[in-house]
C-alpha positions as CSV (number, residue, x, y, z in Angstrom):
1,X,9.4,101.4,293.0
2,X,7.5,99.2,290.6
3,X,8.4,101.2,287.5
4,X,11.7,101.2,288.5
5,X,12.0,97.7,288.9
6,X,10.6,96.8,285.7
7,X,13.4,98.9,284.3
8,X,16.1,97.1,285.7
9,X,14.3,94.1,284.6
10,X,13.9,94.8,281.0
11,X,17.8,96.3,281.1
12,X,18.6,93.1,281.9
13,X,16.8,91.1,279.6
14,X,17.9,93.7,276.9
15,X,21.9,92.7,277.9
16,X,21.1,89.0,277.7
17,X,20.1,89.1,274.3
18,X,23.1,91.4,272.7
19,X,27.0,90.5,272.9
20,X,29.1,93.5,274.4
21,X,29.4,94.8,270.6
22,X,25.8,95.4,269.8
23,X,25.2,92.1,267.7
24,X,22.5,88.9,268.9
25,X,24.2,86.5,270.9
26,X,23.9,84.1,268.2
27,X,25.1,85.5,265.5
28,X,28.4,86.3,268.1
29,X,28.5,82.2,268.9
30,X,28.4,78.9,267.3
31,X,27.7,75.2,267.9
32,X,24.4,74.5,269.4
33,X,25.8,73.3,272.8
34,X,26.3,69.8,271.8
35,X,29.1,67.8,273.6
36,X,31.3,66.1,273.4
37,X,33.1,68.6,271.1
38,X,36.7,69.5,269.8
39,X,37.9,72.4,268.3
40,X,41.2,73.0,266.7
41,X,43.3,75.5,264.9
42,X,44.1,75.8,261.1
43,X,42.7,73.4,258.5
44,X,45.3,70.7,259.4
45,X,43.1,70.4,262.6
46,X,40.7,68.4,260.9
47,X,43.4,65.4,261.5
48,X,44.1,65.9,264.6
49,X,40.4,66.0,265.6
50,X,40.1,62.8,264.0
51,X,42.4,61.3,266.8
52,X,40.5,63.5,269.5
53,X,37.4,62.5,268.2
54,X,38.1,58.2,269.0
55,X,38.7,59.2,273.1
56,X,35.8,61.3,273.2
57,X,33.2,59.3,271.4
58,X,34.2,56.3,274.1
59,X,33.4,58.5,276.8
60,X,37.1,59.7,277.0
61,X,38.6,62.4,279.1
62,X,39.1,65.4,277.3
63,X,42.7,65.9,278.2
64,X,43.6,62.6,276.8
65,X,41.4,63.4,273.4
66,X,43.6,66.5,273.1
67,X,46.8,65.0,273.4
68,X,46.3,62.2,271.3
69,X,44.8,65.0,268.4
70,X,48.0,67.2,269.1
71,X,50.1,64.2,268.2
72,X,48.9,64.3,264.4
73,X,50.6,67.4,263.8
74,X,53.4,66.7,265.5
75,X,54.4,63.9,263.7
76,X,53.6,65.1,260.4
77,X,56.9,65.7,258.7
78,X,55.0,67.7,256.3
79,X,53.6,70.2,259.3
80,X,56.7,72.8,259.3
81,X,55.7,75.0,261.8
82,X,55.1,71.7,264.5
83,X,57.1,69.0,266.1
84,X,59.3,66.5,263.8
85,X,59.8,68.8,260.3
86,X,59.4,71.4,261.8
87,X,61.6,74.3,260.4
88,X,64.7,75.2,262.4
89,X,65.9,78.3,264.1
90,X,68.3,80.5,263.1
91,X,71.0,78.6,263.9
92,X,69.7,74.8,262.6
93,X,67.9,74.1,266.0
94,X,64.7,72.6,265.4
95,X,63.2,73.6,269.4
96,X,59.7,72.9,270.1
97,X,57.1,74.5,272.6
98,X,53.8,73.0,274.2
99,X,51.6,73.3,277.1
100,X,48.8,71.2,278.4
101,X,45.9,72.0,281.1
102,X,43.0,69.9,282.5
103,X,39.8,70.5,284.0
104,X,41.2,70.4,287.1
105,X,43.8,73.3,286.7
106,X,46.9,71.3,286.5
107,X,49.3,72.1,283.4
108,X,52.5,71.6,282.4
109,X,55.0,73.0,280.1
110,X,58.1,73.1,277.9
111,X,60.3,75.5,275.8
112,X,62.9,75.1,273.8
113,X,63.3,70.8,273.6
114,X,65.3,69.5,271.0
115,X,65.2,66.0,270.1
116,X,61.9,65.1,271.3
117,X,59.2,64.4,268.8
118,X,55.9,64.9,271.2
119,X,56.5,67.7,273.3
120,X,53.2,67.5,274.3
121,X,53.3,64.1,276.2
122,X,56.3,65.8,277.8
123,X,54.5,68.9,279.0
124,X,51.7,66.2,280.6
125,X,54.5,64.3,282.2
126,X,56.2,67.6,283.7
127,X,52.1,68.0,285.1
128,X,51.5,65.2,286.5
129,X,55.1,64.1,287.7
130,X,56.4,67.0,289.0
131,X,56.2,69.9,291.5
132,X,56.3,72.5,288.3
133,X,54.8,73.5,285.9
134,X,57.6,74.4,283.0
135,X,60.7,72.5,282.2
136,X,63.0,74.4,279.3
137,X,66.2,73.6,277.0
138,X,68.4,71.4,278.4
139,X,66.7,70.3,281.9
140,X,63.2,69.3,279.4
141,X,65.5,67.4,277.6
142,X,67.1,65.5,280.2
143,X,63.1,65.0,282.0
144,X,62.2,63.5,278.8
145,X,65.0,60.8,278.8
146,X,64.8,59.7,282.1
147,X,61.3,59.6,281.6
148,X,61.5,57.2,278.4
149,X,61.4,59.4,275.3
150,X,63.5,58.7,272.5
151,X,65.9,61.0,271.4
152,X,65.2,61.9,267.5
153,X,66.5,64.2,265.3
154,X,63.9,66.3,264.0
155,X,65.4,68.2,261.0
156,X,64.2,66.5,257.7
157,X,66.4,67.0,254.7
158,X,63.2,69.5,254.0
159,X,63.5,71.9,256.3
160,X,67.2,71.6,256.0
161,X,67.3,72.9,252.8
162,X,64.9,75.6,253.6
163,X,67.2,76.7,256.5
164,X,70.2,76.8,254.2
165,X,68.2,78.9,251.5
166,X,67.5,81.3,254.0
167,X,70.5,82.0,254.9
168,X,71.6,83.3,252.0
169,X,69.7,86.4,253.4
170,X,69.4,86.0,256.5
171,X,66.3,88.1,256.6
172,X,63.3,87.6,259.7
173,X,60.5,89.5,259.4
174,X,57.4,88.3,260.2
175,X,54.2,88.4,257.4
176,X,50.7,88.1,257.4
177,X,50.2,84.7,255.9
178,X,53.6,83.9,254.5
179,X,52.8,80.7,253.9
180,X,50.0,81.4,251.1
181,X,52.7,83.4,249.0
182,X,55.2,82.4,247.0
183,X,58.6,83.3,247.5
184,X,58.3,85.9,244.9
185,X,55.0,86.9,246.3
186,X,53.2,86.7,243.0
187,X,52.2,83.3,242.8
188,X,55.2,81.7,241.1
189,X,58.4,81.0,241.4
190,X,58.1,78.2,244.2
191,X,61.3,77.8,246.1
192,X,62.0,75.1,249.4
193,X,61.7,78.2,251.9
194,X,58.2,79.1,251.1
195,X,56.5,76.4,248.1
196,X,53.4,77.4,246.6
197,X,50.8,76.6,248.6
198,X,46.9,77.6,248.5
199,X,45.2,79.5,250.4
200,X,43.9,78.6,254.0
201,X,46.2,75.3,254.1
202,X,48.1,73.2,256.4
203,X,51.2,76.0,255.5
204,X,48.9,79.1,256.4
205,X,49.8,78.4,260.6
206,X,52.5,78.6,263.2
207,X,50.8,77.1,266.3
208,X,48.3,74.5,266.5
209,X,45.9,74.5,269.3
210,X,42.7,72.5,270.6
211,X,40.6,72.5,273.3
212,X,37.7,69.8,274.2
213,X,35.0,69.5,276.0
214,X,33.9,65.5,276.7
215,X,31.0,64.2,277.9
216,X,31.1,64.4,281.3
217,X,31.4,68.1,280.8
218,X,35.0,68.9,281.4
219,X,37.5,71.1,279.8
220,X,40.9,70.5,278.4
221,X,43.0,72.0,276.0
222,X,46.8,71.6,274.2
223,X,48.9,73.7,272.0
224,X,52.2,73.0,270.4
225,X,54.7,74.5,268.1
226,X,58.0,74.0,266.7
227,X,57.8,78.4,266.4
228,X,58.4,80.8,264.2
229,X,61.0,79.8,261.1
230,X,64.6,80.8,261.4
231,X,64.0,82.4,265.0
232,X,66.5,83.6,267.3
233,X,68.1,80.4,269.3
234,X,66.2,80.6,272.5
235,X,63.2,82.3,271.6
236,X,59.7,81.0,273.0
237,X,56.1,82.6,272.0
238,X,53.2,82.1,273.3
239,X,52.4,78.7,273.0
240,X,54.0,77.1,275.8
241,X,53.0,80.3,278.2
242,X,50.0,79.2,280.0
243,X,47.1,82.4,280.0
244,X,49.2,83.2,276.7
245,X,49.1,80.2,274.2
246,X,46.6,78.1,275.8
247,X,44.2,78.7,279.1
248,X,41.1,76.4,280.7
249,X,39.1,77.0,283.3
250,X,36.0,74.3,283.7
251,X,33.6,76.7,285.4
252,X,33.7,78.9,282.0
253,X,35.3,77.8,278.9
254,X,38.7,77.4,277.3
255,X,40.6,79.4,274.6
256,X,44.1,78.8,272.6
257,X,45.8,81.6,270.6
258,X,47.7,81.3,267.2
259,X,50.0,84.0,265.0
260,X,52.8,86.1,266.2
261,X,53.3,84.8,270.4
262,X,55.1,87.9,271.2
263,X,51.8,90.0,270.7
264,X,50.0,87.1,272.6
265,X,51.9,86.9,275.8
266,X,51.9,91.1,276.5
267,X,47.7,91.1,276.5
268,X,47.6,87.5,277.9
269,X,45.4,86.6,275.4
270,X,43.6,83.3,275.6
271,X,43.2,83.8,280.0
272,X,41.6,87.1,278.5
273,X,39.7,85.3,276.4
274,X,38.4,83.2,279.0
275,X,37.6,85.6,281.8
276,X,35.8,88.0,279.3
277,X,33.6,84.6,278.9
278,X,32.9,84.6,282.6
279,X,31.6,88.1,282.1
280,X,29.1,87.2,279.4
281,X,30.8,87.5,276.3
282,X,29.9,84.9,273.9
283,X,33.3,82.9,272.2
284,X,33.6,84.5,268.9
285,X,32.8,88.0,270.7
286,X,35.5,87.4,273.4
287,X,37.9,86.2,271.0
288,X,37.4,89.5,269.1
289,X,37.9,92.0,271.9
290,X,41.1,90.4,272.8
291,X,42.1,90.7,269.0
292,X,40.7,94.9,269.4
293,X,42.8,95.2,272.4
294,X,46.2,94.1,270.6
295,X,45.0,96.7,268.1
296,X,44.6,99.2,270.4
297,X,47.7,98.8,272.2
298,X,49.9,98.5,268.4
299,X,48.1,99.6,265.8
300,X,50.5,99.7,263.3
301,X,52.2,96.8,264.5
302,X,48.7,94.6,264.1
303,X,48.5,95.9,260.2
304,X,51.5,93.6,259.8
305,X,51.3,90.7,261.6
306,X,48.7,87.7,262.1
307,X,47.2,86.8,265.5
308,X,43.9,84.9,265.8
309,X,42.0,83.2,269.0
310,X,40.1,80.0,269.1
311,X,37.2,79.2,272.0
312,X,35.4,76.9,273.9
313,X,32.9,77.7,276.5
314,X,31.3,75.3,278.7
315,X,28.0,75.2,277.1
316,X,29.7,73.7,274.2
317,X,29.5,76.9,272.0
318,X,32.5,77.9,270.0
319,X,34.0,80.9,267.7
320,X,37.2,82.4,267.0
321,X,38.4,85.8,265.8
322,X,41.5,87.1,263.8
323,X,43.1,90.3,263.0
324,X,43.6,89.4,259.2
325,X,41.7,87.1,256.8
326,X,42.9,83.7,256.2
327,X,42.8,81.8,259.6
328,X,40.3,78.7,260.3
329,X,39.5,76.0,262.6
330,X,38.3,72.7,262.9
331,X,35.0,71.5,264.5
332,X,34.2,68.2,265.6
333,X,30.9,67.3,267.3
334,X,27.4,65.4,267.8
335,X,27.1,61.8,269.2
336,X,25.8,59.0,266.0
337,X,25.6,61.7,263.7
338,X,29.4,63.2,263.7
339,X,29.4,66.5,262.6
340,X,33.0,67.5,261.0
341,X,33.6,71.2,259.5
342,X,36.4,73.9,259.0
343,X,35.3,77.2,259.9
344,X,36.9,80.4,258.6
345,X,37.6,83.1,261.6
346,X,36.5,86.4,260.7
347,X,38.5,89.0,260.8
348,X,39.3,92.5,262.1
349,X,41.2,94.4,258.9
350,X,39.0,94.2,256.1
C-alpha cells in the first residue's frame, strides 16, 4: 500500500511540473503572476492598453479598463479592420461586432450596427440594461439611439476608395496575413485596397481583443471588430459570439480569439480555451490545443487561413498561440515599475 501510494504521489508531482504537451510549465506560460495586468491583441494593442492601463493603476475595475482600451482602436480611423474606418462590406456597409463580459458572468453583445462608433459601450449597455444578452442590425441600432449614441457615418473617404477598388474584382478570399503583402504580393506596387505595410503591424489583424485582470483579482475581457473586408452584408464572426470571440470566467482565467471567426465559432474557441485552463493547462498551452484542434478538424482549410488565441488566467499568467507566424500581443503589467511589451505568438505551421 505504501509503495503504491508513493506512486501516485510522484505521478502527481510529475503532472504538475509538465504542460499536457510534454514541455515545463514555464516555458508553456508567461508573466510572473503580477496584477494588475492587461493583455491585448496585435501590436496596435499597445494603445489601447495605454487607456486600460490609467483604470487599473487607480485601482479600477477591469471591465471598465477594457472598455475604455477597446475604445482606441475603435476610434482610430487608421484601424481598418475596427469601428470608425473600418473597411466596408460588400455592399458599402461599414457593420461592426463586439462583446463584453465581467467577472461576474454578465455580457452583452452586438452584430451588425451601423452608425455607431463604440460598439463596445453598446454591448455593455445591452448588459447591464437589458434582459439579453445580443442586440443585432437594426434593433442594436435603434438601442443605441434611445440610449444616447450618436449616429455617425463610419466610412472614411479611405476605406471608400478601397471598397470601390475592390470591386473591380469582386474577389473574397480570405489570406494568411493579407495585410503584410502588397497588392501585388511582392512588396511593391502599393494600391488603397491593401498599402504596403510591414510586417506584424497595426494592418496584420481583423479583431482586436483584451482581457484584464485588476487588482482586486477580477476578470474581464472585450473584443471588437468592424470584420472581415468586403464581407457578405450580414455576416458576423466570432467576435461578438460569447465562448467564440471572447470568454471569462473569474474562477479560472479569460481568453479572446483573433483571425478567421468562422473557424472560431465551430470549436468554440476561447470557452475552450478557458475550460482546458480549469483542467491544468497553462495559457500559451491551452491556447495551442485549441489552435491543434481546428487543425484537426480542417487541415487543409487551417494551411490557408490565420486564427490565433490570446489568455489570461487568474494567477496573472498569460500566452497565446497561432496557427501561422505573424500574430502578437500586447502586455501591460507591474505596479511603480510598468512593464509594457509586444509579444510574438508562436505558431503551429512552421
Amino acid at each position: 500500500m505504501k509503495s503504491r501510494r508513493n506512486f501516485l504521489k510522484t505521478a502527481a508531482l510529475g503532472a504538475a511540473t509538465l504542460s499536457l504537451d510534454g514541455l515545463p510549465a514555464a516555458a508553456a506560460s508567461r508573466g510572473t503572476g503580477r496584477k494588475p495586468i492587461v493583455v491585448s491583441t496585435w501590436d496596435f494593442g499597445i494603445a489601447a492598453n495605454k487607456a486600460a492601463w490609467e483604470v487599473l493603476a487607480k485601482g479600477g475595475r477591469a471591465l471598465d479598463a477594457v472598455e475604455a482600451g477597446v475604445h482606441v482602436p475603435e476610434a482610430d480611423p487608421k484601424n481598418v479592420t475596427v469601428g470608425y474606418g473600418g473597411y466596408p462590406d460588400r455592399d458599402g456597409h461599414v457593420t461592426l461586432d463586439a462583446c463584453i463580459m465581467d467577472e461576474l458572468g454578465n455580457c452583452g453583445s452586438v452584430a451588425g450596427l451601423e452608425h455607431i462608433m463604440h460598439p463596445i459601450s453598446v454591448a455593455r449597455k445591452v448588459m447591464e440594461k437589458t434582459p439579453h444578452v445580443m442586440l443585432v442590425g437594426d434593433g442594436a441600432l435603434q438601442f443605441a439611439l434611445e440610449n444616447g449614441f450618436k449616429k455617425e457615418n463610419l466610412l472614411t473617404p479611405e476605406s471608400e476608395k478601397a471598397w470601390k477598388e475592390w470591386l473591380k474584382k469582386a474577389e473574397y478570399k480570405p489570406v494568411i496575413n493579407i495585410e503584410n503583402q502588397s497588392f501585388e504580393g511582392k512588396g511593391t506596387g502599393a494600391t488603397a485596397f491593401n498599402p504596403l505595410r510591414l510586417p506584424g503591424n497595426a494592418w496584420n489583424h481583423d479583431t482586436i481583443g483584451m482581457v484584464a485582470l485588476d487588482a482586486a483579482g477580477n476578470l474581464s475581457g472585450a473584443c471588437t471588430t468592424s470584420g472581415m473586408a468586403f464581407k457578405l452584408h450580414g455576416r458576423v464572426g466570432d467576435s461578438p459570439i460569447i465562448g467564440a470571440g471572447l470568454y471569462v470566467d473569474n474562477e479560472v482565467g479569460a481568453a479572446t480569439a483573433t483571425g478567421v471567426g468562422e473557424e472560431v465559432i465551430r470549436v468554440v474557441g476561447s470557452f475552450l480555451v478557458v475550460e482546458l485552463m480549469r483542467q491544468g493547462y497553462p495559457p500559451e498551452a491551452a491556447c495551442k490545443e485549441a489552435v491543434m484542434r481546428i487543425v484537426k478538424k480542417k487541415p487543409a482549410k487551417a494551411k490557408e487561413i490565420q486564427i490565433g488565441f490570446l489568455a489570461l488566467n487568474k494567477k496573472g499568467e498569460h500566452g497565446a498561440y497561432c496557427l501561422h507566424p505573424g500574430f502578437s500581443y500586447a502586455c501591460t503589467t507591474g505596479v511603480g515599475e510598468k512593464e509594457e511589451v509586444l509579444i510574438k505568438g508562436k505558431y503551429y505551421f512552421q
